[in-house]
N, C-alpha and C positions, 0 to 999 in steps of 0.2 A: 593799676590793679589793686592797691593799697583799699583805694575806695569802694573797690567793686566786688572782689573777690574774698571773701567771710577765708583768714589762714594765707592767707596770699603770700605769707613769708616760704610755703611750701614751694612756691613758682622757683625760685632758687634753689631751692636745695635741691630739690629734683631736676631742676632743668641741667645744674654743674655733675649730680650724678649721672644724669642721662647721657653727657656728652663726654663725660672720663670713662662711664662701664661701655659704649658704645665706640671710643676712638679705641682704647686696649680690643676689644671683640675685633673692632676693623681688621686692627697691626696683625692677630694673632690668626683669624681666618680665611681673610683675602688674601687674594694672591696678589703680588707688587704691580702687576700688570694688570689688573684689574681695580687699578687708584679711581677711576671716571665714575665707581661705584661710590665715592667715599658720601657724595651730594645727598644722594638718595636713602643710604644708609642712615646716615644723623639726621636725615627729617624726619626719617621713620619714627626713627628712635627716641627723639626728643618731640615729636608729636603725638605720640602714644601716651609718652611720658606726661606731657603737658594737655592731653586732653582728660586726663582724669581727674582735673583741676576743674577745665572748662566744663565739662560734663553736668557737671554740680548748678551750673550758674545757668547755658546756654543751651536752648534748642539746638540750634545752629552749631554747636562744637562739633558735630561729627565732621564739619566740613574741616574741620583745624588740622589730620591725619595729611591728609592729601595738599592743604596749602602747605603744611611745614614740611613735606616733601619737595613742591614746583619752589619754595622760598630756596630751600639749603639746594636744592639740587642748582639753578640758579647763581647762586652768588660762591660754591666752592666748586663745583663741573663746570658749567657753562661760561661764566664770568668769572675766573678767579682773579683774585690779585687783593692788594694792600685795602685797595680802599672798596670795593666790590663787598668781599667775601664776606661781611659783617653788614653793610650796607645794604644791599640788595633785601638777604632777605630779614632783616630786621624795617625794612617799610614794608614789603609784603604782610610778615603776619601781622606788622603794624595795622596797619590798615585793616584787615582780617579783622583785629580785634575791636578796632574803632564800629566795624559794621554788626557783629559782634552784639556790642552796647548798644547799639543803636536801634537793633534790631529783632532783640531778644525776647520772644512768644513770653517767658516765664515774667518778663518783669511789664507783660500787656495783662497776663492772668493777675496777676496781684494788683493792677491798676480796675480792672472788671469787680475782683474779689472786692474789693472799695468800695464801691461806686454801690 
């Protein structure tokens, strides 16, 4: 992101506040019985958070909401464990972000604007 994203040291700060103001909301307004929410909750959360980064760069970040939702829900609901919960959906929005770069309408306009 370093190279790509203009502020990119922002992607941390937001993303650790996203996921401390989002795990305290979890604790204090779900119910304990209702943990199978916790997946979907922090992709929300931290996909909101982290698209108003993308927003700036990417056509395509709208799609970021929704993958950083199927990623976390994914690797802390569906798949948890030691080596899952981090893994999973860190190749998910990996990937996400590689197509992203790749595939980015803003940076075909600035190659047009060139030309």
């Amino acid at each position: 992101l370093i190279k790509r994203i203009p502020k990119s040291w922002q992607w941390a700060i937001l993303s650790s506040t996203g996921w401390i103001v989002g795990y305290i909301l979890f604790v204090i307004f779900i119910p304990e019985e209702m943990g199978f929410l916790f997946g979907p909750v922090m992709g929300a959360i931290l996909g909101v958070v982290q698209w108003f980064i993308l927003k700036q760069e990417f056509d395509l970040a709208d799609w970021w909401i929704p993958i950083s939702i199927l990623a976390w829900t994914t690797g802390l609901t569906l798949f948890p464990g030691a080596l899952t919960s981090g893994a999973l959906p860190g190749a998910l929005t990996g990937l996400t972000l590689v197509i992203f770069f790749r595939y980015s309408s803003k940076d075909k306009a600035l190659l047009n604007e060139a030309a």
